[in-house]
C-alpha positions as CSV (number, residue, x, y, z in Angstrom):
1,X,-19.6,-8.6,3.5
2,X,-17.6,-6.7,0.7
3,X,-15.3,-9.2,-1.8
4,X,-11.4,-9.0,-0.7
5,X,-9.3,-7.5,-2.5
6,X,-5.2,-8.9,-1.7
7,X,-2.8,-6.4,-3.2
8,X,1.2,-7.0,-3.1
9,X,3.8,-5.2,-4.3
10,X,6.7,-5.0,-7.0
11,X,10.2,-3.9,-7.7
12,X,12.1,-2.9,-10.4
13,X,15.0,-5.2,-8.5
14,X,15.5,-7.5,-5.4
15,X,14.9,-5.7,-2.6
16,X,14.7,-6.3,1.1
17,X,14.7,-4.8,4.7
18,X,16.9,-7.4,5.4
19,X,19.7,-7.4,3.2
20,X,22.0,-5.4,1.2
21,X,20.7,-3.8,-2.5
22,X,23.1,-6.0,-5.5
23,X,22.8,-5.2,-8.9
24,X,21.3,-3.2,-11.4
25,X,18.2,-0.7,-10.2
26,X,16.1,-1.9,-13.0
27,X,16.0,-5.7,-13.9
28,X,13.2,-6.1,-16.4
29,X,13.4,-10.1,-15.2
30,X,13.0,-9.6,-11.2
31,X,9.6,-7.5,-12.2
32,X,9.0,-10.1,-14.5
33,X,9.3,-12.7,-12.3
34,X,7.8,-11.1,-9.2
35,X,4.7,-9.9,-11.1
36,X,4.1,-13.8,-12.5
37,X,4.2,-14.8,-8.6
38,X,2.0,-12.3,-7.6
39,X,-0.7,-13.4,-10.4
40,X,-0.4,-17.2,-9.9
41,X,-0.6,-16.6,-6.3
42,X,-3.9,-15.5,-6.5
43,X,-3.3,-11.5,-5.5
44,X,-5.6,-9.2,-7.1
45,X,-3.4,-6.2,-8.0
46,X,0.1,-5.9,-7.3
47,X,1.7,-1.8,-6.1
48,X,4.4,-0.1,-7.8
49,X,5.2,2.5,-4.9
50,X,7.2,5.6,-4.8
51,X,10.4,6.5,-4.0
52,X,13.6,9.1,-4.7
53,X,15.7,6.7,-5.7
54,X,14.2,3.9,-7.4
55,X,13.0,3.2,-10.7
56,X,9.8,5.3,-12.3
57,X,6.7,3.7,-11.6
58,X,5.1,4.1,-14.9
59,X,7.3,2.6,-16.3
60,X,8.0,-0.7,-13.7
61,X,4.0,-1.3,-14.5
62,X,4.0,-0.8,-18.6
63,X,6.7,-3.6,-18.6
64,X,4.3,-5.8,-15.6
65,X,1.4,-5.4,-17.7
66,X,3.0,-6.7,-20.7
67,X,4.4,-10.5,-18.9
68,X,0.9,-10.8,-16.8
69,X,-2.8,-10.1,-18.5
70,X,-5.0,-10.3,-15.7
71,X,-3.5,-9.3,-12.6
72,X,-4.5,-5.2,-11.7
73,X,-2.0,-2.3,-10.8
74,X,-1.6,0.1,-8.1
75,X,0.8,2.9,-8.8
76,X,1.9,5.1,-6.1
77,X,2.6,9.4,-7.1
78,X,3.4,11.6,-5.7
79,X,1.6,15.1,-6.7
80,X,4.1,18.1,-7.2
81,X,6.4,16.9,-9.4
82,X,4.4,16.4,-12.9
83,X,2.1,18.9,-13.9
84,X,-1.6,17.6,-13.6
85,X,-2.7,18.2,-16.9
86,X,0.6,15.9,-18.4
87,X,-0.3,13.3,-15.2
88,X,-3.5,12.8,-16.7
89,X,-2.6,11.8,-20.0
90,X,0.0,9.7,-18.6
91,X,-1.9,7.6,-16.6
92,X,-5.1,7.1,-19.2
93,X,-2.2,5.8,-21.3
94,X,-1.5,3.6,-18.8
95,X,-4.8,2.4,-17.9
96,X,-5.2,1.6,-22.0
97,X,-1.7,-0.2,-21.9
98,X,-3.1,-2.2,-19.2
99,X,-6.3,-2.5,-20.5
100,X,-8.2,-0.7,-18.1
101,X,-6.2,-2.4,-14.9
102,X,-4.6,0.9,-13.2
103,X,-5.4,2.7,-9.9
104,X,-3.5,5.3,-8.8
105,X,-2.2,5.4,-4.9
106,X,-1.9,9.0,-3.9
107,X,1.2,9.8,-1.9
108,X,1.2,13.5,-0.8
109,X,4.7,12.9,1.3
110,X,5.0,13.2,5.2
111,X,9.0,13.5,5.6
112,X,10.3,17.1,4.2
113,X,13.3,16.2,3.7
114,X,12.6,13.2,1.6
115,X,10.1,16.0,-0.8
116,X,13.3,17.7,-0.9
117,X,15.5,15.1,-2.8
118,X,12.7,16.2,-5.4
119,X,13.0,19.6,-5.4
120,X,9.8,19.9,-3.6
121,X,10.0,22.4,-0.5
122,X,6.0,22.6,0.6
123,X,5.4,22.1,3.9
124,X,3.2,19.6,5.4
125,X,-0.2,21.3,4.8
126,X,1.0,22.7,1.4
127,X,1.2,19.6,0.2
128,X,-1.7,18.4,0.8
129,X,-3.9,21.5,-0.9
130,X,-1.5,20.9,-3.6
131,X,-3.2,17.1,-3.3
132,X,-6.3,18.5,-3.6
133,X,-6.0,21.0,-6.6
134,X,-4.2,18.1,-8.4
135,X,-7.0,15.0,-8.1
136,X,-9.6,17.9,-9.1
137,X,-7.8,18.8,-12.5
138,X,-6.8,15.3,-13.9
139,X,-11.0,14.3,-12.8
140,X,-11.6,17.1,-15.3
141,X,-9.0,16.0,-18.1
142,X,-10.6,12.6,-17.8
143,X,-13.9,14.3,-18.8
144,X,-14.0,17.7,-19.8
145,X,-15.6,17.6,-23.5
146,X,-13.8,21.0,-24.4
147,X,-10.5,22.7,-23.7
148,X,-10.3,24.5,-20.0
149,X,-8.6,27.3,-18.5
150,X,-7.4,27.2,-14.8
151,X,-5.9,28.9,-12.2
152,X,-5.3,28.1,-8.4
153,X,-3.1,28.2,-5.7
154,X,-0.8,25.6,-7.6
155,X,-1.4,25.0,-10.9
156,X,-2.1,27.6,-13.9
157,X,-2.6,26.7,-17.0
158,X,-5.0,27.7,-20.2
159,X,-7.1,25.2,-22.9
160,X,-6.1,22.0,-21.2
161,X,-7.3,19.1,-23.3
162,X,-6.9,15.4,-23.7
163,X,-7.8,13.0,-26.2
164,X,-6.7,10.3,-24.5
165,X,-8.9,8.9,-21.7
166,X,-9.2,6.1,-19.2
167,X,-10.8,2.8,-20.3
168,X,-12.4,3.0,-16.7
169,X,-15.1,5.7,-17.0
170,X,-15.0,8.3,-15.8
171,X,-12.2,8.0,-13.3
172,X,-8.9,5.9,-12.5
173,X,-10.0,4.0,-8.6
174,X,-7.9,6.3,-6.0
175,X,-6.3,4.6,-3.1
176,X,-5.1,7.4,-0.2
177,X,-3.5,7.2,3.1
178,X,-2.5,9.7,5.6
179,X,-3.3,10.0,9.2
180,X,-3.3,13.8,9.6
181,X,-6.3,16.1,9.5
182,X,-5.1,17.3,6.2
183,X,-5.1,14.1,4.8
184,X,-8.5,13.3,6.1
185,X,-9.8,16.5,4.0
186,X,-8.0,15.5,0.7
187,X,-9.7,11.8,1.1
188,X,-13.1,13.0,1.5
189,X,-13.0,14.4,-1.6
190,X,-11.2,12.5,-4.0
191,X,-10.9,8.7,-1.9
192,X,-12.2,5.9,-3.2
193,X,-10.3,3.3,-0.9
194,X,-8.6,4.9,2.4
195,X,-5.2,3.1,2.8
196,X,-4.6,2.3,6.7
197,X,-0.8,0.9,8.1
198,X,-1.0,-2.1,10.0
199,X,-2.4,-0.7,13.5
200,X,-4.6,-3.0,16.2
201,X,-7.8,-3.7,15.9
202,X,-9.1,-1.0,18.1
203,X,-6.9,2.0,16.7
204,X,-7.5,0.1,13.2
205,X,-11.4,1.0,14.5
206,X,-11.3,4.4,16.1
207,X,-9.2,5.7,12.3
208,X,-12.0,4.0,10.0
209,X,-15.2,6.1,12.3
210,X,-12.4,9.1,12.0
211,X,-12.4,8.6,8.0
212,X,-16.0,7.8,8.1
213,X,-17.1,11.0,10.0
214,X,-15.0,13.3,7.4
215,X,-16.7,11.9,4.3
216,X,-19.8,13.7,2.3
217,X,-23.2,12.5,3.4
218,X,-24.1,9.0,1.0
219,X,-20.5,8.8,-0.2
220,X,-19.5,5.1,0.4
221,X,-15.4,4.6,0.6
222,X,-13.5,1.3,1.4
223,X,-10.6,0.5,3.8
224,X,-7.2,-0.6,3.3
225,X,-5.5,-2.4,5.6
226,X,-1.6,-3.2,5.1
227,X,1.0,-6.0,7.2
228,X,3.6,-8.1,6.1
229,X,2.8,-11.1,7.3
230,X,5.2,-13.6,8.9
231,X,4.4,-17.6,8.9
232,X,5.4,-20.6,10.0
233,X,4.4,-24.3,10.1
234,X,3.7,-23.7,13.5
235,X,3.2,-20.7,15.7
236,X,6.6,-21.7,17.8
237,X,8.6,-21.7,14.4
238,X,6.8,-18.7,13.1
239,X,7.8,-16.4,15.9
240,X,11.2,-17.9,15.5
241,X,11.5,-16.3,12.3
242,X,9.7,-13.1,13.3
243,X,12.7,-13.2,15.5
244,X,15.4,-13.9,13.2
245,X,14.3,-11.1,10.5
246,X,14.6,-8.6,13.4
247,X,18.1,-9.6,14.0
248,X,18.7,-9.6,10.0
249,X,17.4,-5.8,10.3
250,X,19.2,-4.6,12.4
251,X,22.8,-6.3,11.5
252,X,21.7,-4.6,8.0
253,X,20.9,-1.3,9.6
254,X,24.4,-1.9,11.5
255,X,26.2,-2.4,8.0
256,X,25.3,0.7,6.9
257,X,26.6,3.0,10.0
258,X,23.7,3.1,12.1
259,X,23.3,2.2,15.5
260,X,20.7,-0.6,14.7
261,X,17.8,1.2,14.9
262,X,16.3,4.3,12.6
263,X,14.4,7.3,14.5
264,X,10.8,8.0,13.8
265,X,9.9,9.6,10.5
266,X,8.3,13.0,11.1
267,X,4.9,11.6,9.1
268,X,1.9,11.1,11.6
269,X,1.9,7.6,10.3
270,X,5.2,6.2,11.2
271,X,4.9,8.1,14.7
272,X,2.0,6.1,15.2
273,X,3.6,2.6,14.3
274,X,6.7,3.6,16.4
275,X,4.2,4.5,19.6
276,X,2.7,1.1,18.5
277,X,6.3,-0.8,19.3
278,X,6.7,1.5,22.8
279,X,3.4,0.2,23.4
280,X,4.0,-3.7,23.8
281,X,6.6,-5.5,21.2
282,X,3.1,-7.9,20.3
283,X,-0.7,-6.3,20.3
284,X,-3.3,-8.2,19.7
285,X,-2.2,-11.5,20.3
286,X,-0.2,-11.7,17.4
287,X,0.2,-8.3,15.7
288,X,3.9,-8.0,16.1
289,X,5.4,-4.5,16.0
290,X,9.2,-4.7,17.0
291,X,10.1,-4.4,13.0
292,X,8.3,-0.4,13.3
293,X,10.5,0.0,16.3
294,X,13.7,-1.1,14.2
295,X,12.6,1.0,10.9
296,X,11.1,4.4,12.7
297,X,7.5,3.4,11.5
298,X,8.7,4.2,7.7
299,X,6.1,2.3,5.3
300,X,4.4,-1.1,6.5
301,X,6.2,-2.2,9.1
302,X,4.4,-4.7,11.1
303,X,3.9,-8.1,10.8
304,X,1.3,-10.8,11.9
305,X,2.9,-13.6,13.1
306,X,1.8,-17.1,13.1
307,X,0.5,-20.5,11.1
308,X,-1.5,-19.4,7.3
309,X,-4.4,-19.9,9.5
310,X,-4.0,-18.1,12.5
311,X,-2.8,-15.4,10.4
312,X,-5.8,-16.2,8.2
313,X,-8.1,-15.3,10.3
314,X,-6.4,-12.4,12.5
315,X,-6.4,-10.6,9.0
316,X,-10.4,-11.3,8.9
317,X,-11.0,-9.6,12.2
318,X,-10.2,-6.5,10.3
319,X,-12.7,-7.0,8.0
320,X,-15.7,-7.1,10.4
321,X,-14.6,-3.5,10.9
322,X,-14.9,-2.4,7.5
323,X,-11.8,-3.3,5.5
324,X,-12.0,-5.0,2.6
325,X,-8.7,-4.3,0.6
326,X,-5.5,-5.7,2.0
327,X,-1.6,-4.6,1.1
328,X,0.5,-7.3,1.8
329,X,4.2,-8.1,1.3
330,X,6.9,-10.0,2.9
331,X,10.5,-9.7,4.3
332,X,12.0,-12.0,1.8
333,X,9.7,-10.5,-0.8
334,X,9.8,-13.4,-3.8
335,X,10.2,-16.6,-1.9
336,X,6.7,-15.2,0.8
337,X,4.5,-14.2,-2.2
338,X,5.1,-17.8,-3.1
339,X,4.1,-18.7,0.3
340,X,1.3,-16.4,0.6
341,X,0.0,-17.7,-3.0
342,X,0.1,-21.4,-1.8
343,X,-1.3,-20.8,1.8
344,X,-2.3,-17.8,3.2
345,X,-4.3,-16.8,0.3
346,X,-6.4,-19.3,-0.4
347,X,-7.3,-19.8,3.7
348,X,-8.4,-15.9,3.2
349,X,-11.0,-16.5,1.0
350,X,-12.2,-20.4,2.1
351,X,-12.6,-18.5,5.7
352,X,-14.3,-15.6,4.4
353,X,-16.8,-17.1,2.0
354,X,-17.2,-19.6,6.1
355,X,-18.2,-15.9,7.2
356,X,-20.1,-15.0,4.5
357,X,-22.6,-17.8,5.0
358,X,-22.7,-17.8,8.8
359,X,-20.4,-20.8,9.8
360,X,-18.0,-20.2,12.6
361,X,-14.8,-21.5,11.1
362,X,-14.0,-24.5,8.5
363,X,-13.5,-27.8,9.3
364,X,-10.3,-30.3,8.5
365,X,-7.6,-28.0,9.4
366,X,-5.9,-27.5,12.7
367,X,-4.5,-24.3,14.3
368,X,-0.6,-25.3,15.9
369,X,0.2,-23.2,19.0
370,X,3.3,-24.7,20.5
């Protein structure tokens, strides 16, 4: 099977669903620290992602890549805001600051309103042929040998050139998610790794034949799968946490005016995490989603709940489907990369290479159920 790939995730400051933002928005120390976790803990890359508010991505990586030297990068963008031809040169400067340790997470956008904070006001399927026309320009910045011309629906421009290129020939890896038909489109093109939320198994199934039925004959593209994991010494004690983050949620959501719980985004993918919740609070034995139900779906919103173990190897069920990336990140972000580092990380890999040679499961350690 393919090699995992753990990917986690960074911010410019302490952040949580659970409690209330303090401080400045950009604390050079908090990425510091978080990105140091990340690479000690054994994750692979760690994601910068996207938002209106926060911090610029670009930016939150060039100071990660200076504190850790062998940990990789995911940065989330969001095409419409910087012109292609600029993008491209941005991020080959990137990938040489990092030393050729940059992939670029494509976000086209799913809630208009949130677009608008940006000035963007493209609708749904505009945004995605925007999507489209972008990847294919900054592919041929990366490689064209002589100034271009261009015009399309989007973007117009004349004798684009770069002399700055990516130390990974000839493209950046490109991450993508999106569960509409538009997005489906976009990724057969330009998707090297399809990014999935945290759905069941089956649904997790039925979306990977979906992707796989869009892409070109003989191209091969890899799965994401994200969760935020939730563990415990035992199962009884983990879903006592699971339990005790909801209610830290929702007296946070309460803080702020709410009535405890936020409505569904209008993206296809946080409908389809909130249906998850109306569905059955756990799915799968053990993939809880009552954290979807509190957030409206809005990024990765459920959690597998139970010892490193049991988690362990709920997460490798997913990878006899096809995945072989995974985005994970906690609810108390710093203090569960630690965990993840010192347990569930390690398990991941010890079960897998189990798998890889045929045994059933790995001896001298116990799975707690009470």
């Amino acid at each position: 099977m393919s090699k995992l790939h753990i990917t986690g995730m960074i911010w410019a400051r302490p952040t949580s669903d659970l409690e209330d933002l303090t401080g400045e928005a950009f604390q050079p120390a908090h990425i510091e620290a978080l990105t140091r976790a990340h690479e000690e803990g054994g994750f692979d890359r760690v994601l910068a992602g996207y938002w209106t508010n926060a911090a610029d991505g670009f930016l939150v990586l060039a100071h990660a890549a200076a504190v850790a030297k062998k940990i990789q990068f995911l940065l989330a963008h969001r095409p419409g805001f910087v012109s292609p031809t600029l993008a491209a040169r941005k991020l080959a400067t990137l990938d040489q600051l990092t030393g050729g340790r940059l992939a670029l997470h494509v976000i086209s956008g799913g809630e208009d309103a949130d677009q608008r904070k940006d000035g963007d006001y493209a609708d749904h399927a505009a945004r995605y042929r925007r999507t489209d026309e972008f990847l294919e320009i900054i592919r041929r910045v990366w490689t064209e040998d002589r100034p271009f011309d261009h015009a399309g629906e989007f973007y117009r421009f004349e004798q684009a050139f770069s002399d700055i290129r990516p130390v990974q020939k000839p493209y950046l890896p490109i991450f993508f998610g999106g569960a509409s038909d538009s997005a489906l489109r976009v990724a057969a093109r330009h998707a090297d790794v399809y990014a999935l939320f945290g759905e069941p198994l089956a649904d997790t199934a039925a979306m990977l034949e979906r992707v796989r039925a869009a892409q070109p004959t003989g191209k091969d593209i890899a799965f994401s799968w994200s969760n935020r994991p939730i563990l415990g010494a035992t199962e009884k004690q983990a879903w006592e946490y699971a339990h005790h983050i909801r209610a830290r949620a929702i007296a946070k959501l309460k803080r702020s005016g709410t009535a405890g719980l936020i409505a569904a985004g209008q993206a296809v993918n946080s409908q389809r995490l909130v249906g998850l919740s109306q569905r059955g609070e756990v799915l799968d034995e053990r993939l809880w989603t009552a954290m979807a139900g509190v957030l409206g779906g809005r990024g990765n919103s459920t959690a597998l709940v139970g010892t490193a173990e049991q988690v362990a190897r709920a997460m490798l069920r997913y990878r006899k489907l096809g995945v072989s990336h995974y985005i994970i990140r906690g609810w108390d972000p710093l203090p569960d990369v630690i965990g993840y580092g010192r347990e569930l990380i390690p398990l991941l890999h010890e079960l897998a290479a189990a798998e890889d040679v045929g045994r059933v499961s790995v001896p001298a350690r116990s799975i707690a159920a009470e």
